[in-house]
ZABA-25615 format. One record per residue: residue number from 1; x, y, z of N, C-alpha, C, O in turn. Coordinates in steps of 0.001 Angstrom, whole numbers, plus 500000, padded with zeros to 6 digits. Atoms other than C-alpha are relative to their C-alpha. Layout:
BEGIN
SITE   n   n.px   n.py   n.pz  ca.px  ca.py  ca.pz   c.px   c.py   c.pz   o.px   o.py   o.pz
SITE NUM      X      Y      Z      X      Y      Z      X      Y      Z      X      Y      Z
...
//
This chain:
BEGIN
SITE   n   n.px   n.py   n.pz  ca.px  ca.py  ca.pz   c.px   c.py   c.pz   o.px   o.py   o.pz
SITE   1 498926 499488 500869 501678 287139 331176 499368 500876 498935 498796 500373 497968
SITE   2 500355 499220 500936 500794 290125 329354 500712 500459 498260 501852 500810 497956
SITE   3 499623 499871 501551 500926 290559 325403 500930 501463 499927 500531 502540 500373
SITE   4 498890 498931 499745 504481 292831 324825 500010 500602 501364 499849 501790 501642
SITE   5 499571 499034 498463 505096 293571 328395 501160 500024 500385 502029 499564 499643
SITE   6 498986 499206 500106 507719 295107 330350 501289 499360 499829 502283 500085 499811
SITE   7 499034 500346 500877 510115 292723 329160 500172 499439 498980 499687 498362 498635
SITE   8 500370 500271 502308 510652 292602 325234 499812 498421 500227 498610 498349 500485
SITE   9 499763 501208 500152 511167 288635 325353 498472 499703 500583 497781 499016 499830
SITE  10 501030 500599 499087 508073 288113 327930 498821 500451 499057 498270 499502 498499
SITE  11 500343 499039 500664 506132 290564 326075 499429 499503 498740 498224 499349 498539
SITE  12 500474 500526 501385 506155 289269 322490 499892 498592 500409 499088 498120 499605
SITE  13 500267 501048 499572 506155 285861 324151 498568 499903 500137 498070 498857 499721
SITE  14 501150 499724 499716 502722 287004 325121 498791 499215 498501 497672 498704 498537
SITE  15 500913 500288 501382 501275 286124 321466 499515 498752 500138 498350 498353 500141
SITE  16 499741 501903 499842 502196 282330 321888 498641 499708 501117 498889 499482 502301
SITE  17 500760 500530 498797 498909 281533 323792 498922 498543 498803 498603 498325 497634
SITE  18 500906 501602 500675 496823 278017 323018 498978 500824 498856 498405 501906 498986
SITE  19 501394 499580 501065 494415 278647 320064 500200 501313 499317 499356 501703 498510
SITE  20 499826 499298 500938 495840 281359 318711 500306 499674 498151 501270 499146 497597
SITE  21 499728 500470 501924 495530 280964 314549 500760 501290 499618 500614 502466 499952
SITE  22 499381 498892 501172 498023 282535 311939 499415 500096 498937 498452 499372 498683
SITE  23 500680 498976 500517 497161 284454 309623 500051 499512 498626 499166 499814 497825
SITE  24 499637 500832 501597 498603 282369 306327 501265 499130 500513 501742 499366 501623
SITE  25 498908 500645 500064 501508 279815 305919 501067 500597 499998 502017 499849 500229
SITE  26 499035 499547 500012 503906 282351 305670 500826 500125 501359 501942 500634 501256
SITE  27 499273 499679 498656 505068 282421 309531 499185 500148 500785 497980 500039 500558
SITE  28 500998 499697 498697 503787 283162 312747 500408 501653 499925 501427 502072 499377
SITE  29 499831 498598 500287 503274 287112 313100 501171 500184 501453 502035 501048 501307
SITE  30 499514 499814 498863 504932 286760 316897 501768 499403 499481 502617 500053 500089
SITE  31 498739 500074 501117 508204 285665 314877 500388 501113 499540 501516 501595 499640
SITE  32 499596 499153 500911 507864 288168 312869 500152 501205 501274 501205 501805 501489
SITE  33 499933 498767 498692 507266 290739 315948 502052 499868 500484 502947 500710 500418
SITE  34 498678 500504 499309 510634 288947 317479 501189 500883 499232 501838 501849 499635
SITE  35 498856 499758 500945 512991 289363 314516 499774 501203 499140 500437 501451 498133
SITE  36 500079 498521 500121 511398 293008 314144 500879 500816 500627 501423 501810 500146
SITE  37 499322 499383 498638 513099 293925 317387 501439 500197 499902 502134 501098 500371
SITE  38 498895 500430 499712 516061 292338 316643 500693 500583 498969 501923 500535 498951
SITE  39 499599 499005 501729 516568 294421 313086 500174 501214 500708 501200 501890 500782
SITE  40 499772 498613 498977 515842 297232 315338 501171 500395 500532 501533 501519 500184
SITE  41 498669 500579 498864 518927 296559 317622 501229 500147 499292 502193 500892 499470
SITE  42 498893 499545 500994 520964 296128 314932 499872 501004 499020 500911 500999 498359
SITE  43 500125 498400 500620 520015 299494 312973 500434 500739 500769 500958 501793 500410
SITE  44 499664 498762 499133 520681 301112 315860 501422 500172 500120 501986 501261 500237
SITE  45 498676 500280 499827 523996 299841 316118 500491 500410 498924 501419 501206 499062
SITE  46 499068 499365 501299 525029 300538 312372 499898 501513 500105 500915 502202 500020
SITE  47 500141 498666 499931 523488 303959 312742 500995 500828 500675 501552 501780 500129
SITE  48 498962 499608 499163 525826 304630 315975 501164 500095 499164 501779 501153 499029
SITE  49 498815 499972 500789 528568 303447 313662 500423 501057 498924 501514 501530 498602
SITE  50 499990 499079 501317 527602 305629 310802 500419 501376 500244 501224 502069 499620
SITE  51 499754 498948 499393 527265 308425 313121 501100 501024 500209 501442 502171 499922
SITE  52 498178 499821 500280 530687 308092 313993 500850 500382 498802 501553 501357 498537
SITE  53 498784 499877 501249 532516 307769 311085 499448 501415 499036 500111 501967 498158
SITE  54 500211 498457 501033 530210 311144 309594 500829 501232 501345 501619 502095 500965
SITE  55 499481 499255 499254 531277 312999 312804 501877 500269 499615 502580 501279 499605
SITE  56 498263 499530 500393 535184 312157 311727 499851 500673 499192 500438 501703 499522
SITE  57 499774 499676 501292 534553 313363 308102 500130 501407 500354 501002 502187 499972
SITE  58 500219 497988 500198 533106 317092 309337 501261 499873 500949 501893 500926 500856
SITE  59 498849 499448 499004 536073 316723 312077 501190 500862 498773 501464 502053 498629
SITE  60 499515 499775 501120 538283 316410 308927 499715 501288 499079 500441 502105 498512
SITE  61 500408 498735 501473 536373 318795 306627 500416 501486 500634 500958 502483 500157
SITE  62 499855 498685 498886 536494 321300 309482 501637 500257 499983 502091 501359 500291
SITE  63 498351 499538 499612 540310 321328 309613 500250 500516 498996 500649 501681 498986
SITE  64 499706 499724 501061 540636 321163 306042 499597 501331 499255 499998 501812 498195
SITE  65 500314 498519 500786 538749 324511 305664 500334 501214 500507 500130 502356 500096
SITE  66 499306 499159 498662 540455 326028 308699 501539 500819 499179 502011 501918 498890
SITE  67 498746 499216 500792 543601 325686 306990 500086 500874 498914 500687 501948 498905
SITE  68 500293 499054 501406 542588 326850 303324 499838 501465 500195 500221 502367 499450
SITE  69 500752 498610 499952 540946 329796 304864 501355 500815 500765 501641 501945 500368
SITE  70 498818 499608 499765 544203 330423 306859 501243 500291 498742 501969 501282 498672
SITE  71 498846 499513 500439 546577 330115 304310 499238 501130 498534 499997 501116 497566
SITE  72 500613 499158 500992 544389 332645 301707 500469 500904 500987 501564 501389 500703
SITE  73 500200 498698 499424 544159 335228 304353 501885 500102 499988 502139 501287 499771
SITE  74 498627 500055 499989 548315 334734 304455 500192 500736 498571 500782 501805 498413
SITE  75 499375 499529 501339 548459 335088 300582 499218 501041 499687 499252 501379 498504
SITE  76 500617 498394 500663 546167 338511 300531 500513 501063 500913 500297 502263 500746
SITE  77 499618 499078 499424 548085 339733 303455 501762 500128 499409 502645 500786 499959
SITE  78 498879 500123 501055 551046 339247 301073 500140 501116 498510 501062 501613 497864
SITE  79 499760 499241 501406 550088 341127 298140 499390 498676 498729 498939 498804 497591
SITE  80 500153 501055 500743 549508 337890 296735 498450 500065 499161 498505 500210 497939
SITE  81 500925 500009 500198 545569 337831 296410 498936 501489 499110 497773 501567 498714
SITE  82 500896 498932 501112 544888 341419 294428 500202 499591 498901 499492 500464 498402
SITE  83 500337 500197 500675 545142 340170 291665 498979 499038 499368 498189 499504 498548
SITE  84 501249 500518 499621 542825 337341 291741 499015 500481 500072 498045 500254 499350
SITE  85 501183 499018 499576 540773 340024 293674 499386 500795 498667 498241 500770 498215
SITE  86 500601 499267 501222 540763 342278 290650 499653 499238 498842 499438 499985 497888
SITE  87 499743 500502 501267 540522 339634 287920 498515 499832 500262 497617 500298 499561
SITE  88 501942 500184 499768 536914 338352 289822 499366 501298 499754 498318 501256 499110
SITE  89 500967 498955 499836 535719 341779 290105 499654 500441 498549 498468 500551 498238
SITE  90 500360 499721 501606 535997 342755 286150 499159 499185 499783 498102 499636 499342
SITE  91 501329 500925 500591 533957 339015 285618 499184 500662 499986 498731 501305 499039
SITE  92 500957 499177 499747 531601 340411 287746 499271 500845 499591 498066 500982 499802
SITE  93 500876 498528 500197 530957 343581 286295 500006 499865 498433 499752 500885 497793
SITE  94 499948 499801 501433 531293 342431 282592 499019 499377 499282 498920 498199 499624
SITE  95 500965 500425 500400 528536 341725 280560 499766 498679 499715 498782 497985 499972
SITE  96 500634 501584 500670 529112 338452 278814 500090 499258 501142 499161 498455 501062
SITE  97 500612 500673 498815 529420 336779 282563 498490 499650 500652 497725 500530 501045
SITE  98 500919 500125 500143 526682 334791 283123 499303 500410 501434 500064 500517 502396
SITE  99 500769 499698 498384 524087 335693 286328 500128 499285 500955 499869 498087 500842
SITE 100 499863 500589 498510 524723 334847 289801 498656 499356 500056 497769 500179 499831
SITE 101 501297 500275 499274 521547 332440 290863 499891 500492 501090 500718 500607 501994
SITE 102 500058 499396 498281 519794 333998 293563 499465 498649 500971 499182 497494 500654
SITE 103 500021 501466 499284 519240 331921 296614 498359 499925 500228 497958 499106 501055
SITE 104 501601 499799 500141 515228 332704 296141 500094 499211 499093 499144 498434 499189
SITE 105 500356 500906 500937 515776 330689 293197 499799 498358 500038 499284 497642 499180
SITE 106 499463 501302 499349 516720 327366 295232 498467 499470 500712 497868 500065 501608
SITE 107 501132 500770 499550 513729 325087 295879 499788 499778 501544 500486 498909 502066
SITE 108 500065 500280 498450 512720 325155 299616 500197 498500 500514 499193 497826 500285
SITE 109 499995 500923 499565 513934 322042 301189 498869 499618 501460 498854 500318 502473
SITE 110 500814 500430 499150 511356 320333 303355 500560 499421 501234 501453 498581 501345
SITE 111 499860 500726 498461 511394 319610 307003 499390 498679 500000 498818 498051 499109
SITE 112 500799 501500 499722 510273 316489 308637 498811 500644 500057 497901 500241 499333
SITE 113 501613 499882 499402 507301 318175 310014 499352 500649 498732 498172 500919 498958
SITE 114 500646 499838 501121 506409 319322 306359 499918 498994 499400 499046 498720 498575
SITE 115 500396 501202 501038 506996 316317 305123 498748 498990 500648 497864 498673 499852
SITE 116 501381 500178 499078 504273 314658 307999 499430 500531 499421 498746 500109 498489
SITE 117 501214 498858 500627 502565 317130 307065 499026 499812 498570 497837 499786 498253
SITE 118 500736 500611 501503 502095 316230 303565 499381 498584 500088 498186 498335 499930
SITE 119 500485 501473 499411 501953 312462 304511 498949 500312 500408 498155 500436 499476
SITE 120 501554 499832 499742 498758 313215 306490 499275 500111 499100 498281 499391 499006
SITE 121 501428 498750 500956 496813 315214 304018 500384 498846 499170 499581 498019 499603
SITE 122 499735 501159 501100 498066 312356 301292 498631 498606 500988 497722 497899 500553
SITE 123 500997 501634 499319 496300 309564 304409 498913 501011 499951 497902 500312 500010
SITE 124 501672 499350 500071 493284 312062 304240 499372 499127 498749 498428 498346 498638
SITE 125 500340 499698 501756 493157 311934 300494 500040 498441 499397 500065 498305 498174
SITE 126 499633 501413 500194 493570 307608 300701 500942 500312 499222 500545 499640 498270
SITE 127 498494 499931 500806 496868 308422 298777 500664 499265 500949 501245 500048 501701
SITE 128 499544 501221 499504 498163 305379 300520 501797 500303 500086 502707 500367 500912
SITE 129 498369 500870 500566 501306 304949 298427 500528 501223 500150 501580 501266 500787
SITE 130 499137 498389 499033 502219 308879 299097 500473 500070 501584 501543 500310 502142
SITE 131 499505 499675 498682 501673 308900 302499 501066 498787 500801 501642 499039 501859
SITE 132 498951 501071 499642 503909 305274 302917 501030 500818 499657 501528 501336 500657
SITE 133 499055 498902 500190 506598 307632 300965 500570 500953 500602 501739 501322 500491
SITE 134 499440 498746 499028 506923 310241 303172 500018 499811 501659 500454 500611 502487
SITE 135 499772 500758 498667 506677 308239 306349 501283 499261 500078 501922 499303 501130
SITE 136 498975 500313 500594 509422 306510 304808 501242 500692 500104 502383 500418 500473
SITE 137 498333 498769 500316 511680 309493 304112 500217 500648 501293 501306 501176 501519
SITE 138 499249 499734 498907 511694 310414 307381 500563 498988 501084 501232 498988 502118
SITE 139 499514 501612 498658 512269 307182 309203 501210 500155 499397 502099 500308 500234
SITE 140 498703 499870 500186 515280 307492 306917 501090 500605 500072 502210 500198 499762
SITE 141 499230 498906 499500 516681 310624 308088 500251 500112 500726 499927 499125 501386
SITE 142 499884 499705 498267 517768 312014 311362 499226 499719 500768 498054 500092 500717
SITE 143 500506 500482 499004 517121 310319 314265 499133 501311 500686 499853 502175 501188
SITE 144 500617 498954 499091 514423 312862 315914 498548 499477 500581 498083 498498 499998
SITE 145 501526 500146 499380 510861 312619 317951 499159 499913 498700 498167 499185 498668
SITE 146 501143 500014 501028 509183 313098 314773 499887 498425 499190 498982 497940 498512
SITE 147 500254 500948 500314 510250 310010 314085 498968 498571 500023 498799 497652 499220
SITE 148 501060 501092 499505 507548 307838 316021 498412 500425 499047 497573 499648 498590
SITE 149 500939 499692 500849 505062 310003 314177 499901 499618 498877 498749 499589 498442
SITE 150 499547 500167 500896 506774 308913 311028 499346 498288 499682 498926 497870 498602
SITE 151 499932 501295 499847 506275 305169 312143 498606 499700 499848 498072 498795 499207
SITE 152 501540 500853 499783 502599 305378 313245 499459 500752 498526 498662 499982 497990
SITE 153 500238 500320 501155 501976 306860 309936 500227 498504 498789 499398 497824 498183
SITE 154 500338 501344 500668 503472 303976 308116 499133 499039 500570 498116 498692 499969
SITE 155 501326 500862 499340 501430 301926 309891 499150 500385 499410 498638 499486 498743
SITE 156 501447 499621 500207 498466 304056 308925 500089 499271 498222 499581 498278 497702
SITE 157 499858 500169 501658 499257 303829 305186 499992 498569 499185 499395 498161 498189
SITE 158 500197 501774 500341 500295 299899 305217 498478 499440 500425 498143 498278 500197
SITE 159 501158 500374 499540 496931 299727 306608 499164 499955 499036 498603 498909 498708
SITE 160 500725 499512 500810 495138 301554 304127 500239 499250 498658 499559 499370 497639
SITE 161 499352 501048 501652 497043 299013 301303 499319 498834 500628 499755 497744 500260
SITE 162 500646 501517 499162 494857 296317 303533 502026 499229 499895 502168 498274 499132
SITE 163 498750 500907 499909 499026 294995 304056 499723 499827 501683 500406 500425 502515
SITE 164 500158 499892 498236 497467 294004 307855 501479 499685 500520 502103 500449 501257
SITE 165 498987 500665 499554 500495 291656 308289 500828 500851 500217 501076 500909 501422
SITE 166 498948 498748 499651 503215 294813 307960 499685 500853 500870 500441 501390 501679
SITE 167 500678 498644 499057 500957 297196 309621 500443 499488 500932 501341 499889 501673
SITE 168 499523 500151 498218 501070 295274 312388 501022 500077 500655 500926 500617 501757
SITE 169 498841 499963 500047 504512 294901 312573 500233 501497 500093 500436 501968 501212
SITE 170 499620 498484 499847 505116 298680 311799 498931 501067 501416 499225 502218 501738
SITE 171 500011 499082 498833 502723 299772 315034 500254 499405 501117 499839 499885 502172
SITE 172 499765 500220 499146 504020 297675 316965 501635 500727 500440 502081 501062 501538
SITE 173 498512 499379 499997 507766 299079 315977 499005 502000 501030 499449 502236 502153
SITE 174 499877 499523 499946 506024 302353 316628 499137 500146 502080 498581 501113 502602
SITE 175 500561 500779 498565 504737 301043 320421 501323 500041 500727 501564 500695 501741
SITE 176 499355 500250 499490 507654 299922 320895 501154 501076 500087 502020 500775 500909
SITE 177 498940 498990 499941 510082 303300 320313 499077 500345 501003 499715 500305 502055
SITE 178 500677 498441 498511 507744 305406 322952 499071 498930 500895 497922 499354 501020
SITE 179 501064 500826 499557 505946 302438 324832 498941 501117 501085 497764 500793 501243
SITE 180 500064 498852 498792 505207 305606 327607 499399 501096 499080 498931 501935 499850
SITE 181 500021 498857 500773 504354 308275 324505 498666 500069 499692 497765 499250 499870
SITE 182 501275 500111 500637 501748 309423 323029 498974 499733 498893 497776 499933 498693
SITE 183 500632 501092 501375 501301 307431 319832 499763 498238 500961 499039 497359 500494
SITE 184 500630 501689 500022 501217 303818 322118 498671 499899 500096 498247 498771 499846
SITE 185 501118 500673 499626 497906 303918 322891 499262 499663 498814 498628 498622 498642
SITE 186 501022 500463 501783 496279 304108 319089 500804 499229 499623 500353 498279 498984
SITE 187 499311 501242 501004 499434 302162 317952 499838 498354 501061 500842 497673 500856
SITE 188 500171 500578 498866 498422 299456 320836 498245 498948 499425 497814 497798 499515
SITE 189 501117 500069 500715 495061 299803 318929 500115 499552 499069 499567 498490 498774
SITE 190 499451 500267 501501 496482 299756 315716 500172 498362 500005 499661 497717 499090
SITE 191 499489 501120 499795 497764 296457 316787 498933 498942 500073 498921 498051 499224
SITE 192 501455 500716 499871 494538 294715 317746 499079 500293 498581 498235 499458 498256
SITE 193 501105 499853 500803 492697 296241 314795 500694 498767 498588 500011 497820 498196
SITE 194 498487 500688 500868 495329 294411 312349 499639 499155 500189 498957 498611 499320
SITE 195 500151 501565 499639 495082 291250 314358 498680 499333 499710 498522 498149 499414
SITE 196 501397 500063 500402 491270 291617 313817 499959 499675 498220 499275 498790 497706
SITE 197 500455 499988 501933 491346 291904 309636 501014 498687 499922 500691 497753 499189
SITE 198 499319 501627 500593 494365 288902 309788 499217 498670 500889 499609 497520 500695
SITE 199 500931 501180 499595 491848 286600 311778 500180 499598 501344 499348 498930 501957
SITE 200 499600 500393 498507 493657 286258 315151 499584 500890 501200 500174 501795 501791
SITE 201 500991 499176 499084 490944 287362 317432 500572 500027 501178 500790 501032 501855
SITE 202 498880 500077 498579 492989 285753 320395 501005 500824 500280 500803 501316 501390
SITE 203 498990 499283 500199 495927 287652 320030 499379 501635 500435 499723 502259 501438
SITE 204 500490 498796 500155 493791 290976 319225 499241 500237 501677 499107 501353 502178
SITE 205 500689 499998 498544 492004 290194 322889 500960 500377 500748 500925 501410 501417
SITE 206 498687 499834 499172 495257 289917 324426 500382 501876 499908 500528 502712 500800
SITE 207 499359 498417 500309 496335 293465 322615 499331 500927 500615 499883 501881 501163
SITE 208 501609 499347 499517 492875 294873 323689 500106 499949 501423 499318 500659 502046
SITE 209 500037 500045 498517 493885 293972 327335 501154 500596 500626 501129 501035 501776
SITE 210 498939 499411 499659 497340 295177 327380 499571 501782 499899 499837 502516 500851
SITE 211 500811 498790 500294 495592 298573 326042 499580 500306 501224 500262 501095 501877
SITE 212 500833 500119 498391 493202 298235 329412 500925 500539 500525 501121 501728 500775
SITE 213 499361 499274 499008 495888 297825 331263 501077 501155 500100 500965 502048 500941
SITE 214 499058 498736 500205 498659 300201 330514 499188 501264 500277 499328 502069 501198
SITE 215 500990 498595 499707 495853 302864 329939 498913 500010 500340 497935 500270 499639
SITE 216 501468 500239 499737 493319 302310 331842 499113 501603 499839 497906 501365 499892
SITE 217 500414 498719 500304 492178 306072 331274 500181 500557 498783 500823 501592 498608
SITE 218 499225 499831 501674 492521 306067 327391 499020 501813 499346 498000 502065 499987
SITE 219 500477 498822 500971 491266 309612 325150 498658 499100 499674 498604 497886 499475
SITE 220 501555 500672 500297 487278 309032 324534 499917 499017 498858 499275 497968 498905
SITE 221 500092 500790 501516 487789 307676 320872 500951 498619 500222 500630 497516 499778
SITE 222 499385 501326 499649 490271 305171 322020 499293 499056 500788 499409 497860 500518
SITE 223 501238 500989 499332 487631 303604 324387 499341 499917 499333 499370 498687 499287
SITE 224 500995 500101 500742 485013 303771 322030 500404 498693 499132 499840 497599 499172
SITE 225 499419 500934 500711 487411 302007 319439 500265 498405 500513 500018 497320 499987
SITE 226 499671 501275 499119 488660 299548 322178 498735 498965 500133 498972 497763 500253
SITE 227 501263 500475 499404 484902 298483 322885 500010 499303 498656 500086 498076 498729
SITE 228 500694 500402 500817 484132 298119 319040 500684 498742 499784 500029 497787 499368
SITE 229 498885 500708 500457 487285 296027 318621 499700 498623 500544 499681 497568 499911
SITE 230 500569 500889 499013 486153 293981 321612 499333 498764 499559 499605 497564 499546
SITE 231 501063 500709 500341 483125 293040 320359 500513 499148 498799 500451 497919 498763
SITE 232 499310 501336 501377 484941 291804 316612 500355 499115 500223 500071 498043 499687
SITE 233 498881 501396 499104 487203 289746 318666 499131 499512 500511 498894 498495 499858
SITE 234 501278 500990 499238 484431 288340 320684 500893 500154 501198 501145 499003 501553
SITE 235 499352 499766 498701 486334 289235 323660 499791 499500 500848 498574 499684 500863
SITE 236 501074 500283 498891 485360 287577 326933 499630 500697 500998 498754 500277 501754
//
């Protein structure tokens, strides 16, 4: 029975093996893995919900500006709207009216992939508590791909706060969105290295083997890592 395999229940079941030690009194981490999943599940579900109910609003907003814009073009094909017309245009052209902002003046709003972006260079710079921040702000935004990137950063960052216990938790969340992608194999890693600094070498063996097998053809530095990890754990 392999540690998280291909079915969630069997999978995190995987932890539960004889002689595995936790990490402090606070819980078992394979608990905590469990009722990670299960937060998951239900986020996803409020999100769907949320989704919804923003999709009615623009349905709504959309009508509501349909009409406005309809019944203006009614009251300027009336006669109705020159005056209005001419009353703006004097503002306009009169001195004590104050200046239009230009839209050069408007602070560039950041993408996800700028905000990554910064996050990284913050985990370069051990700016920890930055790069948790901006891993953060995008997990909280639109659902997109950048999101798993978003994840195995937090991970990186809870790492870098020595918080092993969350880390682990957060690469396993980020394992578990793309198990097939190309963040599981370091977050797979991530997972074992974690289990290594909270003391549960067993566990980290197990992680270290699921690694094996899934990828048995891992990127050079991921074998290298896998080996060193090995050896911490005392692997057999």
């Amino acid at each position: 029975m392999g540690l998280l395999g291909a079915g969630m229940a069997i999978g995190i079941a995987a932890f539960q093996v004889p002689g595995a030690r936790a990490a402090d009194d606070n819980g078992n981490l394979v608990l905590q893995l469990l009722d990670r999943v299960n937060t998951l599940e239900e986020q996803t579900r409020d999100m769907r919900g949320q989704i919804d109910q923003l999709t009615n609003q623009v349905q709504q907003q959309n009508a509501t500006l349909s009409k406005q814009i309809a019944d203006m073009n009614f009251a300027m094909q009336n006669g109705h709207g020159g005056a209005s017309a001419a009353s703006g245009a004097g503002t306009a052209s009169g001195g004590s009216s104050a200046p239009l902002a230009s839209a050069d003046d408007a602070p560039a709003k950041r993408t996800a992939a700028d905000i990554l972006k910064d996050g990284n260079a913050a985990l370069l710079q051990r700016d920890y508590a930055t790069a948790q921040a901006d891993a953060q702000q995008v997990l909280s935004g639109p659902k997109s791909p950048r999101q798993i990137d978003a994840q195995y950063l937090l991970a990186q960052s809870l790492a870098g706060q020595k918080q092993y216990r969350q880390s682990a938790l957060a690469y396993y969340d980020t394992y578990n969105r793309s198990p097939h992608g190309a963040r599981a194999p370091s977050a797979l890693l991530g997972v074992a290295a974690t289990l290594v600094a909270l003391g549960d070498k067993a566990s980290a063996c197990q992680a270290l083997d699921k690694l094996a097998s899934e990828f048995p053809e891992p990127e050079a530095r991921i074998r290298s890592a896998e080996g060193i990890y090995r050896k911490k754990a005392k692997c057999s």
